[in-house]
N, C-alpha and C positions, 0 to 999 in steps of 0.2 A: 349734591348727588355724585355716585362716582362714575366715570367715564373712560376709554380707551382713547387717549391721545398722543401725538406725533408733537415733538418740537424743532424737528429736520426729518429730511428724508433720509433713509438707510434702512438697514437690515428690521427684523423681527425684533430684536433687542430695543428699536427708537420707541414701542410702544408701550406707556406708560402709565398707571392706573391712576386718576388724578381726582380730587377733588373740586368740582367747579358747580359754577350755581346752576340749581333749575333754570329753562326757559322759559321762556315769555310766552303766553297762549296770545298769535296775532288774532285780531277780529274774523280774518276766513281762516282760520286754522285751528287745531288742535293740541292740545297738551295730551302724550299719552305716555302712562307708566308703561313701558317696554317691558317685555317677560321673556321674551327670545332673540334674538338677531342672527340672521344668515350671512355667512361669509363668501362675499365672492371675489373668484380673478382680480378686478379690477381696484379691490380693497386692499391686495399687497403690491398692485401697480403704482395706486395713489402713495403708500405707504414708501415706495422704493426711488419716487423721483420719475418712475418710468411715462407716469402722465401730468407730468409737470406745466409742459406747455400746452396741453391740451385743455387740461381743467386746473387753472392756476389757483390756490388758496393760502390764503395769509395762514401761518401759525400763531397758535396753535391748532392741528388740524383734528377735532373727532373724529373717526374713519368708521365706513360701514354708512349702507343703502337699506338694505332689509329689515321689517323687523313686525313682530305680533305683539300686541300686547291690551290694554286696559284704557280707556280714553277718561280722562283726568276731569279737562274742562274741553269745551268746545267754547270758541268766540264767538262773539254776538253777532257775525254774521253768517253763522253756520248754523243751520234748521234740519240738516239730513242725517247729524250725529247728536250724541248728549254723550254726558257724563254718566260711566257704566257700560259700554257698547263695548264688546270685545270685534276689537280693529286688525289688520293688516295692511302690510303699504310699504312702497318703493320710495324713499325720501332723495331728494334731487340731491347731486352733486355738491351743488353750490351752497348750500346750509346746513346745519348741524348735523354731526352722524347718529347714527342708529347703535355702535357700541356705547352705548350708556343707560343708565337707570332709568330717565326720561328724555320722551325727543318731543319737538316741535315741529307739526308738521304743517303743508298745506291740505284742507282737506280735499281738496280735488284729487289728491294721491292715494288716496284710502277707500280701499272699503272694508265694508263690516267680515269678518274673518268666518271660512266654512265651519258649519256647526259642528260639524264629522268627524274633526282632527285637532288635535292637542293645539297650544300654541307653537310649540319647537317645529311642527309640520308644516303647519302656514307660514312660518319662516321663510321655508323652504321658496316658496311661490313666487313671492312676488317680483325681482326682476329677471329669474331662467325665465317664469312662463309667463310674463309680459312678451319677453324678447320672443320665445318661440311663438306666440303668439302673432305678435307682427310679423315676423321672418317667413311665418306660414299661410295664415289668413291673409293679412295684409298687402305683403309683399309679392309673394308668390304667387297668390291667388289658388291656394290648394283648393282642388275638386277632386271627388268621385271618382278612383279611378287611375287616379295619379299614381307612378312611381317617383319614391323622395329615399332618399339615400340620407342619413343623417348620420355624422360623425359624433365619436363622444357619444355615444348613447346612453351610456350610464351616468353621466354627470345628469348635474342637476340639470339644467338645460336639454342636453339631449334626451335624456330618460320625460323628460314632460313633452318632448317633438314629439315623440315616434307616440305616446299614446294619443299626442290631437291628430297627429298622422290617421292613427288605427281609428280614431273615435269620428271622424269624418270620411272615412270610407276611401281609404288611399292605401298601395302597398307599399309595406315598409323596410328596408333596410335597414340595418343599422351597425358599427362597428366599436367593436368593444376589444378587451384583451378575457383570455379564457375564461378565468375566473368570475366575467361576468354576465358571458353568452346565455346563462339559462335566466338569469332577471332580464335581460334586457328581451327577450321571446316571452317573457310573463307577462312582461306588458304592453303585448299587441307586434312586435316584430316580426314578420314575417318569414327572415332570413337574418340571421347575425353572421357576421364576419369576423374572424381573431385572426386583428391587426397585426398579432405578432410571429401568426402563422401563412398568413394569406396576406398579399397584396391585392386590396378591392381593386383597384382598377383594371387587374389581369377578369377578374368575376364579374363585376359588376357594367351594365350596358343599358344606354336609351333610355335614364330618368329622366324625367320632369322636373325634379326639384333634390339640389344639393343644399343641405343643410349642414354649410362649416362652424366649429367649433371650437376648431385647433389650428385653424393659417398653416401658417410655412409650406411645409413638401406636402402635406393632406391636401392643401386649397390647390396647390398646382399641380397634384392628382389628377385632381377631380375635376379640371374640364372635359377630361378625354371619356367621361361615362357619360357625358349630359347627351340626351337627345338634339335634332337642330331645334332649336328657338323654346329650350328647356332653359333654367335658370340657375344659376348658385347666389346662395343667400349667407351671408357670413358675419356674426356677429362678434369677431371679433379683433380683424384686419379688413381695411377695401381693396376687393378685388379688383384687377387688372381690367377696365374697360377696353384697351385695344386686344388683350390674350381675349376677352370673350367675346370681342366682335372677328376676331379672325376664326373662331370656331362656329361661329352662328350662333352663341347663346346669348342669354342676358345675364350680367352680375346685380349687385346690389349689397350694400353694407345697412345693419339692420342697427342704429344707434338710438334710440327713442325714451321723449321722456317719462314723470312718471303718469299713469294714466290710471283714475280709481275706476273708470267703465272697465277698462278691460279686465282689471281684478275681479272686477264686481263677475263679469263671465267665466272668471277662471275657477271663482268661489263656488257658482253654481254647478258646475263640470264637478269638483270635487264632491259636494251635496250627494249628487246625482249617481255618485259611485263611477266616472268615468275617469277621474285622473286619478293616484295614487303618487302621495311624494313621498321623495326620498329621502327621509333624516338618517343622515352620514353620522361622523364622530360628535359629539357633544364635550362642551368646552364651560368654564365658571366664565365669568367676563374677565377676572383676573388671569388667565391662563390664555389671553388671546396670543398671545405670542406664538402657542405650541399650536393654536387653531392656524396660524398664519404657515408653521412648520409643514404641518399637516396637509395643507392646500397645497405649496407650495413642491409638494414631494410630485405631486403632478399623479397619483393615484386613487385619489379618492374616490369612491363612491358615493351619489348623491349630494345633500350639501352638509358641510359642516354649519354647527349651529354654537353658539355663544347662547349661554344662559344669563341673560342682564336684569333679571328680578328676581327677588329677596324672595 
């Protein structure tokens, strides 16, 4: 089959279209012909050496978490999929990636993909709205009511916050640059802010829940808007325990692994007409480089997608 793989770290150029064998269908796991893959942040982290020590992997490494596609076989300890189930699912770190023709997964990481939307869409889902999911539900304890502030609103991740924000009865913020202000009010924002016009933190006062997305100078904005014993939740640096006990709030880093219940909630949400994803640029699987360019420009909207079946 062919695959996107790394034989050192470095640039978008280390990624290389390679021929290597199908995997092995384990007994709880699944074999499934992939049709799309989502690209995210942490795919040109891995790719760059940046998470080297964090999530250590022998090469050669397949790169890529996300992916929709077609279930091949299901092993003989697996009774909740067959062969034929159109799937989606967050595949772990530590095992095969998701840029290739076929992946190997666990089936605990899967579920069955929303009827509603293409595969390229479901792409989209599975670890933004895992992560906003926890970051929200989970973490934060979003209720009724709540003000939540969410940065990156139009990325994948942010743009799937603010509608479980909206879709749970919470007011929403969210900050985008101009050109995105009218999608991100599409869907369910209550107020948008252009970041490149306005500084939220001179605006914005007395949330309940920050939703970082972007670290550096954003994450150390944003304690000075949290209400006392509000929270910032951050998926993608940990935030300063002593800066947020000297301001009265609570932090928390949102790093979690893959979970097929919560997809399985996420699938239905979409069904249901409540979330809408965002399919960004579209890429062949051999063109991952320019998807890696692409992400990498730091503009995108919603997610880019890798097309990995024939």
């Amino acid at each position: 089959m062919k695959a996107i793989q790394i034989q050192s770290y470095g640039g978008a150029d280390q990624m290389k279209l390679e021929d290597i064998p199908v995997p092995a269908c384990e007994p709880g796991g699944l074999l499934v012909r992939a049709v799309a893959a989502g690209v995210n942040p942490v795919d040109w982290k891995m790719r760059s050496g940046a998470m080297a020590k964090e999530l250590p992997k022998k090469f050669p490494i397949t790169l890529g978490q996300d992916a929709a596609g077609i279930v091949v076989e299901a092993g003989s300890a697996v009774s909740s999929f067959k062969a034929g189930d159109e799937v989606f699912f967050y595949a772990h770190f530590m095992h095969g990636g998701t840029y290739a023709e076929y992946v190997a997964v666990d089936a605990t990481q899967v579920a069955l993909k929303p009827r509603t939307v293409p595969f390229a869409a479901a792409a989209v889902l599975p670890t933004s709205g895992q992560a906003a999911w926890t970051a929200l539900m989970e973490t934060a304890k979003l209720a009724r009511g709540m003000r939540v502030l969410v940065h990156g609103s139009a990325g994948a991740l942010g743009s799937i916050a603010v509608q479980l924000a909206h879709h749970f009865g919470a007011h929403v913020i969210g900050t985008a640059s101009g050109a995105s202000l009218d999608l991100v009010r599409s869907l369910g924002a209550d107020a948008v802010i252009d970041y490149r016009q306005q500084r939220f933190q001179d605006i914005v006062k007395d949330v309940d829940i920050v939703l970082d997305t972007l670290g550096g100078a954003t994450q150390e904005a944003s304690w000075s808007v949290l209400k006392r014993g509000g929270i910032l939740v951050s998926t993608v640096m940990p935030p300063s325990q002593q800066r947020a006990a000297a301001v009265g709030v609570r932090a928390a880093f949102v790093f979690t692994p893959p979970r097929g219940a919560v997809l399985a909630q996420l699938a239905a949400l979409v069904d249901a007409g409540q979330l809408r994803l965002l399919v960004g640029q579209e890429f062949a699987l051999a063109d991952a480089a320019l998807a890696h360019a692409a992400g990498e420009s730091g503009s995108a909207r919603g997610k880019i997608i890798l097309h990995t079946g024939i």
